[in-house]
mmCIF file as gemmi writes it, N, C-alpha and C atoms, coordinates in Angstrom:
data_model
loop_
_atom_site.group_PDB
_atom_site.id
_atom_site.type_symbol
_atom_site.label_atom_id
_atom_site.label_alt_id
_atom_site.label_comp_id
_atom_site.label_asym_id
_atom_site.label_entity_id
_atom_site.label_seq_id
_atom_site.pdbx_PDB_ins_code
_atom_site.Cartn_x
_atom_site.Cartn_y
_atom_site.Cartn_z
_atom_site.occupancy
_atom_site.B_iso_or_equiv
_atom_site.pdbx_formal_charge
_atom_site.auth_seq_id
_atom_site.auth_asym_id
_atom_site.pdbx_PDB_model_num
ATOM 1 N N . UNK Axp A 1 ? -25.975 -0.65 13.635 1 0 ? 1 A 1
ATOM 2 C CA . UNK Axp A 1 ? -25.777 -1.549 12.516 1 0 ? 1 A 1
ATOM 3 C C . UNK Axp A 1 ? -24.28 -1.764 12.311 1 0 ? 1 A 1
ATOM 4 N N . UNK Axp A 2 ? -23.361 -2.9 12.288 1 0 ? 2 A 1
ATOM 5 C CA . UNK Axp A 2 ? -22.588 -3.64 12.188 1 0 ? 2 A 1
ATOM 6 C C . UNK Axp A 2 ? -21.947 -3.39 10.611 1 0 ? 2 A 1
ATOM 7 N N . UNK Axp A 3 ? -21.053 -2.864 10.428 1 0 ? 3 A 1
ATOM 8 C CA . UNK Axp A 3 ? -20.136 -3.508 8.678 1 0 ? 3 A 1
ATOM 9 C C . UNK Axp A 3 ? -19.563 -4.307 8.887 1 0 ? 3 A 1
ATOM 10 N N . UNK Axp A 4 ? -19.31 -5.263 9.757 1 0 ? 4 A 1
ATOM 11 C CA . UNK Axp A 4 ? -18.294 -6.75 9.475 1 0 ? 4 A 1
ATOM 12 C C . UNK Axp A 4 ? -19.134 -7.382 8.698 1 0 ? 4 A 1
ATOM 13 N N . UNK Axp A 5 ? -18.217 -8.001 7.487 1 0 ? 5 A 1
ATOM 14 C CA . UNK Axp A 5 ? -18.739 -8.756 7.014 1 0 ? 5 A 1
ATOM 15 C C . UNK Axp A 5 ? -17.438 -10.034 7.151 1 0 ? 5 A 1
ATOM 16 N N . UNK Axp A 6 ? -18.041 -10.966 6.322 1 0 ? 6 A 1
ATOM 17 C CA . UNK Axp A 6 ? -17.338 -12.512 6.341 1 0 ? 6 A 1
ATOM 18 C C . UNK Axp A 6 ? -17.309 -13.094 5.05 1 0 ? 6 A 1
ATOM 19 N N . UNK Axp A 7 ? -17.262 -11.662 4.274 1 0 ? 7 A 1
ATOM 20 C CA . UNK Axp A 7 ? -16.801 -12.293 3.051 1 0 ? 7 A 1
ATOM 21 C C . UNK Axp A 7 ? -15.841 -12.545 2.502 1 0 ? 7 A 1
ATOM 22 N N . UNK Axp A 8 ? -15.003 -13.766 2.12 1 0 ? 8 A 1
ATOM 23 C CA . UNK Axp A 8 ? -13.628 -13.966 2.37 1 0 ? 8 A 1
ATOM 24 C C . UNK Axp A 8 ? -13.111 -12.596 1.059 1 0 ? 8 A 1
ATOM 25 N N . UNK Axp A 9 ? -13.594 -12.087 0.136 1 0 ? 9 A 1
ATOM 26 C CA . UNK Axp A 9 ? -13.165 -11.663 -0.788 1 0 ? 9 A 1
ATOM 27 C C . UNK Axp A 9 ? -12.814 -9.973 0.242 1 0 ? 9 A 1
ATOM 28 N N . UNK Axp A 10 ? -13.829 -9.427 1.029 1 0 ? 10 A 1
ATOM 29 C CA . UNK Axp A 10 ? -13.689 -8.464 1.315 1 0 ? 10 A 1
ATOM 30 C C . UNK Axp A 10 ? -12.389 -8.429 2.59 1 0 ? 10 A 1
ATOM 31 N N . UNK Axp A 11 ? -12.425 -9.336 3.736 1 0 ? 11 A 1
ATOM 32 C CA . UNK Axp A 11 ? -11.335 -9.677 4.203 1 0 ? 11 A 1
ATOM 33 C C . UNK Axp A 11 ? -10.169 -9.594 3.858 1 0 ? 11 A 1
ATOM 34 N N . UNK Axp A 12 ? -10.196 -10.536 2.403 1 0 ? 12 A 1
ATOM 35 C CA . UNK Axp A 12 ? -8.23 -10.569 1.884 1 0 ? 12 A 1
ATOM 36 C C . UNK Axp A 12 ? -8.558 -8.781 1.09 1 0 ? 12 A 1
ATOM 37 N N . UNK Axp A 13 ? -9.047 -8.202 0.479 1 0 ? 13 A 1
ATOM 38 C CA . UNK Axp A 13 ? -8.819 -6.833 0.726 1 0 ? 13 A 1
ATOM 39 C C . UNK Axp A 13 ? -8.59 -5.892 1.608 1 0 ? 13 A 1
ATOM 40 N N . UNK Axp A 14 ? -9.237 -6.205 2.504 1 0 ? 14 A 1
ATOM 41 C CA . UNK Axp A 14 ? -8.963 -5.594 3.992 1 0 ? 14 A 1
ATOM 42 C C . UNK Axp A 14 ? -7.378 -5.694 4.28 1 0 ? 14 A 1
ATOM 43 N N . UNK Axp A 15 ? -6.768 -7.034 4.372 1 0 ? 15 A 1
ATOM 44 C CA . UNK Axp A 15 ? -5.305 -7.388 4.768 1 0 ? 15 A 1
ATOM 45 C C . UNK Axp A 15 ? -4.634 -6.649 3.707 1 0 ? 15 A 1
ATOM 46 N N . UNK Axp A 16 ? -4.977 -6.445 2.417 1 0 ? 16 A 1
ATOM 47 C CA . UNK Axp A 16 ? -4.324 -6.072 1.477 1 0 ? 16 A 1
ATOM 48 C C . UNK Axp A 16 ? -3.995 -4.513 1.228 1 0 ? 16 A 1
ATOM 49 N N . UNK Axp A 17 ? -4.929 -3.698 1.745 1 0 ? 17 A 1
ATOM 50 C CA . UNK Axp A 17 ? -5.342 -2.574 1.999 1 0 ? 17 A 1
ATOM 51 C C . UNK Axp A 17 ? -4.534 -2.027 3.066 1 0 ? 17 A 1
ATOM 52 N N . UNK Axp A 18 ? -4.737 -2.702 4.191 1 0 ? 18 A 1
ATOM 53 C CA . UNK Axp A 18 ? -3.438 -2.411 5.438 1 0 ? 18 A 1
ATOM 54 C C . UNK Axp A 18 ? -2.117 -2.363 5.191 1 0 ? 18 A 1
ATOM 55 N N . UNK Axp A 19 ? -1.729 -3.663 4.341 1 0 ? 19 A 1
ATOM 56 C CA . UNK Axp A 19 ? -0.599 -3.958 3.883 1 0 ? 19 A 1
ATOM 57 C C . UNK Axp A 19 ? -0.005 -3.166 2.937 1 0 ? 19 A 1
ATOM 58 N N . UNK Axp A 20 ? -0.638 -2.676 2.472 1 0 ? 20 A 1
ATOM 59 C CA . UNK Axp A 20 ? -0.351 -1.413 0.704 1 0 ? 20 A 1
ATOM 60 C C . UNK Axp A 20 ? -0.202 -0.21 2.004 1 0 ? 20 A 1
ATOM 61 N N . UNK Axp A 21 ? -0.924 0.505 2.505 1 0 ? 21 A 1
ATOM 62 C CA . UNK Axp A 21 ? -0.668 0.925 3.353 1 0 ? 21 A 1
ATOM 63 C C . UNK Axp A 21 ? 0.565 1.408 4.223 1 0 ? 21 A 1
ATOM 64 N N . UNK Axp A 22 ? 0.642 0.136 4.921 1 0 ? 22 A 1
ATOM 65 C CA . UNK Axp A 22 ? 2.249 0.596 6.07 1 0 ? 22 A 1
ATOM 66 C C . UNK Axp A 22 ? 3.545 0.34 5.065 1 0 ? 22 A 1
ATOM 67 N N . UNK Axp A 23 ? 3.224 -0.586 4.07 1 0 ? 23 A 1
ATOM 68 C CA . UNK Axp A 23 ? 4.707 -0.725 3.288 1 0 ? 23 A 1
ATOM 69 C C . UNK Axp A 23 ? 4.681 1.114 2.648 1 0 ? 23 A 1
ATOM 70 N N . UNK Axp A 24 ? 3.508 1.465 2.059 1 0 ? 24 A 1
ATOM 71 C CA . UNK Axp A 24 ? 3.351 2.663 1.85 1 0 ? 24 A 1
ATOM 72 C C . UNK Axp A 24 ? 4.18 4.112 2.516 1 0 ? 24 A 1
ATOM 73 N N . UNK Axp A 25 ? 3.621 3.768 3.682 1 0 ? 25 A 1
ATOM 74 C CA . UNK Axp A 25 ? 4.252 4.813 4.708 1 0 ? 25 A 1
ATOM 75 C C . UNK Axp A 25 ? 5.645 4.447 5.014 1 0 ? 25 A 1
ATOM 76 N N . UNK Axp A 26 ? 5.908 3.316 5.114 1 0 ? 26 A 1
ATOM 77 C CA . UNK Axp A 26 ? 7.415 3.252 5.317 1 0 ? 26 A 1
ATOM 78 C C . UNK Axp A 26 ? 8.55 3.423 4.303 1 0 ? 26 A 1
ATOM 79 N N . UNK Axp A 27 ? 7.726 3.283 2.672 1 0 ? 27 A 1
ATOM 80 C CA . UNK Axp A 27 ? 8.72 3.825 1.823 1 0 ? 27 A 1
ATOM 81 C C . UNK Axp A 27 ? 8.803 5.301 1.894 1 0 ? 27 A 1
ATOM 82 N N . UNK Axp A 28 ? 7.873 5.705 2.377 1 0 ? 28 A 1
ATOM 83 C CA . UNK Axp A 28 ? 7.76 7.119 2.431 1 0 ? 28 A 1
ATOM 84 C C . UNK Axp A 28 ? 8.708 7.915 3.707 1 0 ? 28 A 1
ATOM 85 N N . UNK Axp A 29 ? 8.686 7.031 4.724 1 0 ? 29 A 1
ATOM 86 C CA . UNK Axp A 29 ? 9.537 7.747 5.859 1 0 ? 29 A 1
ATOM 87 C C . UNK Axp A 29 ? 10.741 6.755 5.614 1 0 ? 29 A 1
ATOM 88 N N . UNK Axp A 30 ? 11.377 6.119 4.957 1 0 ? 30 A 1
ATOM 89 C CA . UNK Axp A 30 ? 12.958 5.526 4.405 1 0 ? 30 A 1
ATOM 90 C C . UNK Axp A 30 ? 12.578 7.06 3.655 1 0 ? 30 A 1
ATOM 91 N N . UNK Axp A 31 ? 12.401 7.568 2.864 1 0 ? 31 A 1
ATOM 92 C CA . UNK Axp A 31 ? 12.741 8.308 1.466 1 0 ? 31 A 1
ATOM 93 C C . UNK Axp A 31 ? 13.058 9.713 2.476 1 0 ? 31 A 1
ATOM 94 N N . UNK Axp A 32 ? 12.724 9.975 3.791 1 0 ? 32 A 1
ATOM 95 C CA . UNK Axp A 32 ? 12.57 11.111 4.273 1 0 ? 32 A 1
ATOM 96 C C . UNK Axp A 32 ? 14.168 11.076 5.32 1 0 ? 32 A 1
ATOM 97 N N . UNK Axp A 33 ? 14.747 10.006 5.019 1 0 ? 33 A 1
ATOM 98 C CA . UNK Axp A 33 ? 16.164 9.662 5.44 1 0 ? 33 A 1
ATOM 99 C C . UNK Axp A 33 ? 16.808 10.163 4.925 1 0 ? 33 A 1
ATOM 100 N N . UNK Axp A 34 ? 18.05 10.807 5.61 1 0 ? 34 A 1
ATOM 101 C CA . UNK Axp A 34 ? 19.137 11.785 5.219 1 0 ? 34 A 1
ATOM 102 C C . UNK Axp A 34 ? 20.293 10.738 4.429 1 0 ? 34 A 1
ATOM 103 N N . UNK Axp A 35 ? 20.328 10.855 3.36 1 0 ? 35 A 1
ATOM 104 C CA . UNK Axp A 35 ? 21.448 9.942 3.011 1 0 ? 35 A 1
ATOM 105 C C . UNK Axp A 35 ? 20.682 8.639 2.081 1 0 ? 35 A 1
ATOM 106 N N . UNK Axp A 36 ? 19.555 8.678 1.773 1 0 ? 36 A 1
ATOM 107 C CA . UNK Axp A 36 ? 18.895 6.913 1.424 1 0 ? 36 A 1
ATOM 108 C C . UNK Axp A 36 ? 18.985 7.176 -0.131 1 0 ? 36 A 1
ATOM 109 N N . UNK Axp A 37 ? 19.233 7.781 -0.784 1 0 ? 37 A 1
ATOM 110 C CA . UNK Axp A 37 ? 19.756 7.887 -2.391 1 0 ? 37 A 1
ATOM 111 C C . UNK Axp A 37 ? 20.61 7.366 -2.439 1 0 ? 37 A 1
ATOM 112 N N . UNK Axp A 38 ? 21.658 7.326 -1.378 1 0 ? 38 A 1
ATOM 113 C CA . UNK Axp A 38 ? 22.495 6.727 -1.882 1 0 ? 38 A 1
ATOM 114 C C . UNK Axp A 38 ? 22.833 5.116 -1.218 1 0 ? 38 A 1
ATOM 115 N N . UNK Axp A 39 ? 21.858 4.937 -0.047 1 0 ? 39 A 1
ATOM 116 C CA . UNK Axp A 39 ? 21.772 3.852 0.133 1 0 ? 39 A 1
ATOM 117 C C . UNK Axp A 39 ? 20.713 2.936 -0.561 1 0 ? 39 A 1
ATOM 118 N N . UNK Axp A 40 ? 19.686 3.357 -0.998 1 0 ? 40 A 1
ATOM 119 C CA . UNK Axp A 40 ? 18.626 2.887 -1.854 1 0 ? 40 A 1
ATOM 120 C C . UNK Axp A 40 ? 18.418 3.396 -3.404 1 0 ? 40 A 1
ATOM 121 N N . UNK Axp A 41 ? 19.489 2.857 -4.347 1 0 ? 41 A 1
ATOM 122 C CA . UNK Axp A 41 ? 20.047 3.32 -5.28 1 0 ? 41 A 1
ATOM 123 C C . UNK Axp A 41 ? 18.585 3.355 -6.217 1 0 ? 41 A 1
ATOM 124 N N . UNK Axp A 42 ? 17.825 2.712 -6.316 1 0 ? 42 A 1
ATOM 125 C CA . UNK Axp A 42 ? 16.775 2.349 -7.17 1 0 ? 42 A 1
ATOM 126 C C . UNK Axp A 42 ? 15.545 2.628 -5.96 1 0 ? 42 A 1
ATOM 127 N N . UNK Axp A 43 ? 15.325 3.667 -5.446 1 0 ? 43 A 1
ATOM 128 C CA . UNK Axp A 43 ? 14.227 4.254 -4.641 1 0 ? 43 A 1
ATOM 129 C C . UNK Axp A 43 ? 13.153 4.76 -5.37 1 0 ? 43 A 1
ATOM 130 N N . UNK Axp A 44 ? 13.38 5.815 -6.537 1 0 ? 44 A 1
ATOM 131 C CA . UNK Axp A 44 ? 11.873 6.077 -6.805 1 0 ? 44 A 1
ATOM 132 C C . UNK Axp A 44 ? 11.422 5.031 -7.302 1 0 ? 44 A 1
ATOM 133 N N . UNK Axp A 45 ? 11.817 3.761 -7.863 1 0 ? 45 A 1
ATOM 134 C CA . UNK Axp A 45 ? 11.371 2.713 -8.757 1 0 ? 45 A 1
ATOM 135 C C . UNK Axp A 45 ? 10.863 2.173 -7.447 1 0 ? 45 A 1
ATOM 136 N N . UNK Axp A 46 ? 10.866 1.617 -7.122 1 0 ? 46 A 1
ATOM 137 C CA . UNK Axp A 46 ? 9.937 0.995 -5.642 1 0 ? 46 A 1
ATOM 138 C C . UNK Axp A 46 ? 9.074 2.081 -5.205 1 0 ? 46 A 1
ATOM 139 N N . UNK Axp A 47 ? 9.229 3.051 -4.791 1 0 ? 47 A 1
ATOM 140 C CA . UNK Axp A 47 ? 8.182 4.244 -4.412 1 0 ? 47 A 1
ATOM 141 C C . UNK Axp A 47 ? 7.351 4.118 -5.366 1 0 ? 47 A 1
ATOM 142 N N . UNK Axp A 48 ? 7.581 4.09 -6.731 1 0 ? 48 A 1
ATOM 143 C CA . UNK Axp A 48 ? 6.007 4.007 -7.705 1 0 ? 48 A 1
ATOM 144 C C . UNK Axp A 48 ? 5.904 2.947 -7.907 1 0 ? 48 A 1
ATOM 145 N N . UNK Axp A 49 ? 6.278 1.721 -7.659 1 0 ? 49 A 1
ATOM 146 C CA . UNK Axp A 49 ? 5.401 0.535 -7.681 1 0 ? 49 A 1
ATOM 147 C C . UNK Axp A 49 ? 4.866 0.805 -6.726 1 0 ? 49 A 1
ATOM 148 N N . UNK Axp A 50 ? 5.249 0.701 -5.429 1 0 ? 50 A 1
ATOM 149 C CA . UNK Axp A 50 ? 4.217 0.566 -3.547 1 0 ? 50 A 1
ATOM 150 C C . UNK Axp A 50 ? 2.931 1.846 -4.011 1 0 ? 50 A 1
ATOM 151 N N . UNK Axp A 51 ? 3.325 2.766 -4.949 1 0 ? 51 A 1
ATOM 152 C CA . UNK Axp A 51 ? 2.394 3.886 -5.303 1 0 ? 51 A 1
ATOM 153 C C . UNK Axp A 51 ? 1.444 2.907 -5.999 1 0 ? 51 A 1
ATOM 154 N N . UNK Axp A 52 ? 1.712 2.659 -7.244 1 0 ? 52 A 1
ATOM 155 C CA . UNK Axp A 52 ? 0.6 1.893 -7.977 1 0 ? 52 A 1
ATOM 156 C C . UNK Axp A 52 ? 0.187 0.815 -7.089 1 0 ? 52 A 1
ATOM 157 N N . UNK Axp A 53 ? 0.254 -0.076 -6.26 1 0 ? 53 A 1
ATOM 158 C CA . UNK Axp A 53 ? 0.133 -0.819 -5.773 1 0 ? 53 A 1
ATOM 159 C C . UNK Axp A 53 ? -1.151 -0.694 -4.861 1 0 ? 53 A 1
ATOM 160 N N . UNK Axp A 54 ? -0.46 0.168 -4.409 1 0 ? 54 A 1
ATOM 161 C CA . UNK Axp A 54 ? -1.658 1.44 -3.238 1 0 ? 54 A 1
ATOM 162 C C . UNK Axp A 54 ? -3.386 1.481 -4.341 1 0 ? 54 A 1
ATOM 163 N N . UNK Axp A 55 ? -2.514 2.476 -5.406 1 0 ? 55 A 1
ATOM 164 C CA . UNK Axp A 55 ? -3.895 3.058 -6.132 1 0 ? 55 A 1
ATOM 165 C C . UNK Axp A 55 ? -4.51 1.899 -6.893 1 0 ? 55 A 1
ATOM 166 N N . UNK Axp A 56 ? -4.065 0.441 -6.872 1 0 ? 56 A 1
ATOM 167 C CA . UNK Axp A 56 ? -4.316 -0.346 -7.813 1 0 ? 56 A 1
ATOM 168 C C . UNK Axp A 56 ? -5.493 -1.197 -6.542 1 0 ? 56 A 1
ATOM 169 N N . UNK Axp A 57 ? -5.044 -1.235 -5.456 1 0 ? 57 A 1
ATOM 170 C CA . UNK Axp A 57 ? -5.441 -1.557 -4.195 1 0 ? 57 A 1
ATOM 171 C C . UNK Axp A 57 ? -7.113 -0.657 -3.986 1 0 ? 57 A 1
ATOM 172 N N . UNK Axp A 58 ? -7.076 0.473 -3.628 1 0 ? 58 A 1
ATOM 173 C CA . UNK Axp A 58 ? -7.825 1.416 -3.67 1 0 ? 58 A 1
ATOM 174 C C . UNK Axp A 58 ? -8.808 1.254 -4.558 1 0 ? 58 A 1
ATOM 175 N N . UNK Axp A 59 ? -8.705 1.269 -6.258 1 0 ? 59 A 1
ATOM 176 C CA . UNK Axp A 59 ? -9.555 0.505 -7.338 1 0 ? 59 A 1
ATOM 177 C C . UNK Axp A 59 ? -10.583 -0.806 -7.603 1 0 ? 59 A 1
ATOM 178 N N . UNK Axp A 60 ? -9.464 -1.367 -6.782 1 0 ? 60 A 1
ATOM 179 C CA . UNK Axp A 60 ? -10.167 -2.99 -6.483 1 0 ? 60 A 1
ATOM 180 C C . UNK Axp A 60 ? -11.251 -2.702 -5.429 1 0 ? 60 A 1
ATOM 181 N N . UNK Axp A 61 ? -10.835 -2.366 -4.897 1 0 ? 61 A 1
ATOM 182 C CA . UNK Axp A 61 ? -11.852 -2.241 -3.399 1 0 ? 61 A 1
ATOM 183 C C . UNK Axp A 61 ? -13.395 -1.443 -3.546 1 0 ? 61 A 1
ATOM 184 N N . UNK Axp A 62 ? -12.628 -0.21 -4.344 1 0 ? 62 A 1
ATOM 185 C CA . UNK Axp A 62 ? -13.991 0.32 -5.025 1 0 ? 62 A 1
ATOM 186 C C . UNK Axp A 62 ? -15.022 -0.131 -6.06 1 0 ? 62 A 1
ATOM 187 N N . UNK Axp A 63 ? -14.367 -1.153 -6.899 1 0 ? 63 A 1
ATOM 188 C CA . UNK Axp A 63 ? -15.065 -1.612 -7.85 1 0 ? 63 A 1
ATOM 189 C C . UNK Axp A 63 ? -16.04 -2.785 -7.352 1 0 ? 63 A 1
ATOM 190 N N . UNK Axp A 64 ? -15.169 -3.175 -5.983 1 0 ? 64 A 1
ATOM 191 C CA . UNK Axp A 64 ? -15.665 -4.407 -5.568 1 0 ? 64 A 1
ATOM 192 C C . UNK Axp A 64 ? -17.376 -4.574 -5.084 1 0 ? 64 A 1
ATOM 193 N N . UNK Axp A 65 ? -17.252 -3.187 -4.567 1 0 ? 65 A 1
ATOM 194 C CA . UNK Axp A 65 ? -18.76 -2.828 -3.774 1 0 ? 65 A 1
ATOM 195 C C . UNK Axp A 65 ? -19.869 -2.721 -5.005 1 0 ? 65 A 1
């Protein structure tokens, strides 16, 4: 039995989900950079948006089903 579906709603979650995702991980491995405090002066403020973003992501998806 198959889960693809073709529902455009579950799709643009899908992209959205990926996307929350790798921006996710990549604020996370910038933050694991020697030196990025002081190159990314306003870092945790982006780390907890891409955070909420994530868990706000995660919510939708669950509620959706």
């Amino acid at each position: 039995m198959s889960t693809y579906s073709n529902d455009p709603k579950q799709t643009m979650w899908e992209m959205w989900f990926v996307t929350s995702v790798i921006v996710f991980l990549a604020t996370m491995f910038v933050g694991t950079i020697e030196g990025s405090v002081q190159m990314f002066p306003h870092f945790d403020m982006w780390l907890g948006l891409v955070f909420l973003n994530l868990v706000f992501c995660i919510f939708n998806g669950l509620k959706q089903r």
